[in-house]
Structures are given as structure tokens and as C-alpha cells.
Residue frames as a rotation matrix with the C-alpha (Angstrom) as fourth column:
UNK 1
0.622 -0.344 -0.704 54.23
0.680 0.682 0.268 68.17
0.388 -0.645 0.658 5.97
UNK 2
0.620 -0.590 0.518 56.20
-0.562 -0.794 -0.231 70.38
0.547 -0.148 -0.824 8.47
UNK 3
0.081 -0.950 -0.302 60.18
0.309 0.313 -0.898 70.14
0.948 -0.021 0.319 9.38
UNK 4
0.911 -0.394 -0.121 60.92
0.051 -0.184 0.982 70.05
-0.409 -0.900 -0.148 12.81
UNK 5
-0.033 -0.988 -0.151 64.61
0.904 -0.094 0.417 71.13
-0.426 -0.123 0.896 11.32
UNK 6
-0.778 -0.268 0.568 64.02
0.347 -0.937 0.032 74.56
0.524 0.222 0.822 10.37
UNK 7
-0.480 0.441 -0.758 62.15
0.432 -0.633 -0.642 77.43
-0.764 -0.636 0.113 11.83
UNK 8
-0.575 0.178 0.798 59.62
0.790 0.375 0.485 78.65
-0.213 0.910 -0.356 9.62
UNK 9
-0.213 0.624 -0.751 58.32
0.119 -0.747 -0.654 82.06
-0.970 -0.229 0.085 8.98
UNK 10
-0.361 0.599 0.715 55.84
0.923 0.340 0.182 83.23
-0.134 0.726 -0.675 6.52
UNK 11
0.457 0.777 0.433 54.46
0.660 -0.622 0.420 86.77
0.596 0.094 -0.798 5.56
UNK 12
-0.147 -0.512 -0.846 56.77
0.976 -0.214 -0.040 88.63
-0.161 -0.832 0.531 7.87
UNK 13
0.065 0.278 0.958 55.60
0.630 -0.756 0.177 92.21
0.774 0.593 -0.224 8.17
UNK 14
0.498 -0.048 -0.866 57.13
0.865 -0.051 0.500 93.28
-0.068 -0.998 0.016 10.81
UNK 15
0.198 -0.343 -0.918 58.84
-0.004 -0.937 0.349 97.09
-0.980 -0.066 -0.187 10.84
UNK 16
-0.399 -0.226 -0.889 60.16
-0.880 -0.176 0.440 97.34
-0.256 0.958 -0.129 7.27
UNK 17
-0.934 -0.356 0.018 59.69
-0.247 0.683 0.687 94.18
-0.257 0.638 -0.726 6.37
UNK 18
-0.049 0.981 -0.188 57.40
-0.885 -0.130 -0.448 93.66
-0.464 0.145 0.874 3.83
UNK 19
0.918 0.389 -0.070 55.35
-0.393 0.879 -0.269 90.13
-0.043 0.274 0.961 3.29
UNK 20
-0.248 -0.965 -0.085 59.23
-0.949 0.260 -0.180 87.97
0.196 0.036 -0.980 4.22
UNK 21
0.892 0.397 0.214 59.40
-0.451 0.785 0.425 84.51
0.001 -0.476 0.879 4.21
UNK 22
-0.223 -0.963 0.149 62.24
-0.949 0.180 -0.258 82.42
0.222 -0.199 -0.955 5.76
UNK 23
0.793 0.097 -0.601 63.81
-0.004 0.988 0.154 78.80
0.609 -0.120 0.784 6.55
UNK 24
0.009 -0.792 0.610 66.13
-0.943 -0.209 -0.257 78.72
0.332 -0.573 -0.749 9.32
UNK 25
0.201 -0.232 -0.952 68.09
0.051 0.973 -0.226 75.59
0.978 -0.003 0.207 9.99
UNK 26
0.819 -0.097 0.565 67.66
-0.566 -0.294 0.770 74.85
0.092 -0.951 -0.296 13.39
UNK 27
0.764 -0.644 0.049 71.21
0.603 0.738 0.304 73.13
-0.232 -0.203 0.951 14.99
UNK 28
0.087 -0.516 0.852 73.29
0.963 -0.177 -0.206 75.73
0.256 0.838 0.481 12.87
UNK 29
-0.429 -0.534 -0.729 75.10
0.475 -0.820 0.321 78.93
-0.769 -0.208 0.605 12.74
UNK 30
0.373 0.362 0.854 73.10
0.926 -0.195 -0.322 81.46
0.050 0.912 -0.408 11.21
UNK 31
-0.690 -0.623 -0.367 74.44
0.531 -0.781 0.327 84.67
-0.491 0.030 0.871 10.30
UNK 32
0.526 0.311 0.792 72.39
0.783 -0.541 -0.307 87.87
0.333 0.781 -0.528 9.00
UNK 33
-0.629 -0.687 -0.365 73.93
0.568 -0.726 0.387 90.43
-0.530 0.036 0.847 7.25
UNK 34
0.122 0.513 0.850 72.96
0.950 -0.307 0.049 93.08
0.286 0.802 -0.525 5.09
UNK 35
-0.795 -0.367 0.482 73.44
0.275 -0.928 -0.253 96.87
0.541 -0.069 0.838 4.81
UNK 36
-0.835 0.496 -0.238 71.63
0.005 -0.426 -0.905 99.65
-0.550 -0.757 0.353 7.90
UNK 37
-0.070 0.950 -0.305 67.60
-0.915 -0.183 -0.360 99.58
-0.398 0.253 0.882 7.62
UNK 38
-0.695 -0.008 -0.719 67.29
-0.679 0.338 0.652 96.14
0.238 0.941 -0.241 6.22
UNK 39
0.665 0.646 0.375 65.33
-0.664 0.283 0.692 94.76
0.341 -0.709 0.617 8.90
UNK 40
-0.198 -0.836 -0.511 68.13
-0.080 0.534 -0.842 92.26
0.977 -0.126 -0.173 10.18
UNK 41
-0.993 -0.095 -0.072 67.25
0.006 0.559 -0.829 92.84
0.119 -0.824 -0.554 13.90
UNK 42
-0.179 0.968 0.176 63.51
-0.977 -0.153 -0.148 92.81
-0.117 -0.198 0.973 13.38
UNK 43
0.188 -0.023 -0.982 64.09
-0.307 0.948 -0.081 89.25
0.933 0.317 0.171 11.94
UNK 44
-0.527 -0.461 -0.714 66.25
0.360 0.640 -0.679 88.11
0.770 -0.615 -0.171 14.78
UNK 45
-0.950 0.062 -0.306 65.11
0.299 -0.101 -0.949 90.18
-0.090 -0.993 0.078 17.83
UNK 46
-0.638 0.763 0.102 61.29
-0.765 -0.613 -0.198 91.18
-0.089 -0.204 0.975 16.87
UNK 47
0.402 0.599 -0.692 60.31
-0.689 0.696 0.202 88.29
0.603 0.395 0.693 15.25
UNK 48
0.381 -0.181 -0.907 62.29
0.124 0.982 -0.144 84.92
0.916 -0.058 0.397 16.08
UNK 49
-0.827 -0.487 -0.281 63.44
0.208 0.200 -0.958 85.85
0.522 -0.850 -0.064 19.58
UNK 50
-0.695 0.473 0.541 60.10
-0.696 -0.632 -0.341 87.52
0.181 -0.614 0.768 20.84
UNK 51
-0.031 0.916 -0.400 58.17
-0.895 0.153 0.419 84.84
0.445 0.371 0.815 19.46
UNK 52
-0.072 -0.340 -0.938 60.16
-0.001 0.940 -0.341 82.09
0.997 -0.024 -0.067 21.22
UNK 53
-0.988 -0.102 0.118 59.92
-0.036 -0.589 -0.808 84.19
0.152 -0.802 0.578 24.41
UNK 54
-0.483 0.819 0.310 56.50
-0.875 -0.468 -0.125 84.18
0.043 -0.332 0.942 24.09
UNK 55
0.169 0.288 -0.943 55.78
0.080 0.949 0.304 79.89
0.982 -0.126 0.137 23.09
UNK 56
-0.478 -0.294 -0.828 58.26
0.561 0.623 -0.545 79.12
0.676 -0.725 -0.132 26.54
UNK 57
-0.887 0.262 0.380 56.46
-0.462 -0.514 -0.723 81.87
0.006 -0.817 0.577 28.68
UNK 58
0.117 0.894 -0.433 52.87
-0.762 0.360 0.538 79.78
0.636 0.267 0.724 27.67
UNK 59
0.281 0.148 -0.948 54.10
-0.149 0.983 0.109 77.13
0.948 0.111 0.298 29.44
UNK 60
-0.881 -0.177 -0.439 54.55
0.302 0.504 -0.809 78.04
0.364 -0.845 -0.391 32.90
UNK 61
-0.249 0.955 -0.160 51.53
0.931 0.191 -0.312 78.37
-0.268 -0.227 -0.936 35.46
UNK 62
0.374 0.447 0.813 49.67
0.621 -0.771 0.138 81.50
0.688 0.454 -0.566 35.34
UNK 63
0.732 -0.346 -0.587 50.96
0.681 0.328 0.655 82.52
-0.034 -0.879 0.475 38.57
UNK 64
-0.255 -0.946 0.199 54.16
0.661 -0.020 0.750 82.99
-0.706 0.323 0.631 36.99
UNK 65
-0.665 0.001 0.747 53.37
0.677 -0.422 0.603 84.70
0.316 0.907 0.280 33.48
UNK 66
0.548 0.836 -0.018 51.97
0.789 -0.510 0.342 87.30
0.277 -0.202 -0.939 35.39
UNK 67
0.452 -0.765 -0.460 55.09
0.018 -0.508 0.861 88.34
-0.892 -0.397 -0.216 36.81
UNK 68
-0.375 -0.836 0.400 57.00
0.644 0.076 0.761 88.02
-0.667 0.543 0.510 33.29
UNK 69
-0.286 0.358 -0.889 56.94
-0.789 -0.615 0.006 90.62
-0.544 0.703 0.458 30.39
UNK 70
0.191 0.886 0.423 54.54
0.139 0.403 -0.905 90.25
-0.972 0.232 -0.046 27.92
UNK 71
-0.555 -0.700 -0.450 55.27
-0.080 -0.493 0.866 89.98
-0.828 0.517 0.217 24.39
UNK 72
0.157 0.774 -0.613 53.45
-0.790 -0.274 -0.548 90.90
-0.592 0.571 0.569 21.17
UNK 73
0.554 0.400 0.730 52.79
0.329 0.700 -0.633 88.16
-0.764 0.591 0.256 18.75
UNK 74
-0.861 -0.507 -0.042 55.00
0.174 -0.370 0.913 88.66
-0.479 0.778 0.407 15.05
UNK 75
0.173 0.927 -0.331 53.54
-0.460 -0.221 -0.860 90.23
-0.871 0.302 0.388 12.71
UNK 76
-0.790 -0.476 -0.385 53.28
-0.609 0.542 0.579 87.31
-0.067 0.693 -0.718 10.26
UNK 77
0.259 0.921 -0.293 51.00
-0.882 0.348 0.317 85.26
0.394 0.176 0.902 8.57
UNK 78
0.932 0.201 -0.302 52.78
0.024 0.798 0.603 82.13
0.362 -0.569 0.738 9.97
UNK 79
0.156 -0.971 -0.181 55.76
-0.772 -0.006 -0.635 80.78
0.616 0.239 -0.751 12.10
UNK 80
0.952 0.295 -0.087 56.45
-0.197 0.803 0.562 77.70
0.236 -0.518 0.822 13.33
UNK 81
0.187 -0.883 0.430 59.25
-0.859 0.066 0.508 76.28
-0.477 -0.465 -0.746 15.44
């Protein structure tokens, strides 16, 4: 059964990170920390922003998403809003 209240990633293997898996309450301040190199903005800005960028850009006409940048899939085995 999946939670529409968290964000759900799986396998993350994105720049450093190797095979990550997260729960992110959605509604909520989240906060990552952690020390330089830990992969902190691959999480936030490779993974969970590109990938949201890419669901809402599916959904206008084609038209459009021609004219918008194009973004790469995460590299993960799963994530779900």
C-alpha cells in the first residue's frame, strides 16, 4: 500500500550516493544536514526537485514542453510522490 504522505525514494544512486532510500513527510519542514560531499544537494536538487520538475512538465501540451528544459530521470530504482 503506498502513502500519499511521504515522498518515497528507493535505490538512490545518484552522484555519490550509493543504493539510498528515503521517507519524506510531505506537509513538513525538512531539513538536510550533514558534513561537505555527503550528497545533501543531490538528494534535494538532483533527485527530489528534478524529478518533480519533470512529473509537472508531463502535464502540459506538447507544444509547451518543447519550449521547457528537459530533465533527466533520478537515478533510482523507485520514487514516488
Amino acid at each position: 500500500m503506498m502513502s500519499h504522505d511521504n515522498i518515497i525514494i528507493r535505490g538512490l544512486r545518484q552522484n555519490n550516493l550509493k543504493n539510498v532510500s528515503l521517507d519524506i513527510p510531505k506537509g513538513k519542514i525538512v531539513v538536510f544536514t550533514g558534513v561537505s560531499g555527503s550528497g545533501k544537494s543531490s538528494i534535494v536538487f538532483d533527485t527530489i526537485a528534478a524529478e518533480s520538475q519533470r512529473q509537472m512538465n508531463e502535464t502540459y501540451t506538447a507544444f509547451m514542453r518543447g519550449r521547457l528544459p528537459k530533465y533527466e530521470k533520478p537515478k533510482a530504482e523507485r520514487c514516488v510522490r
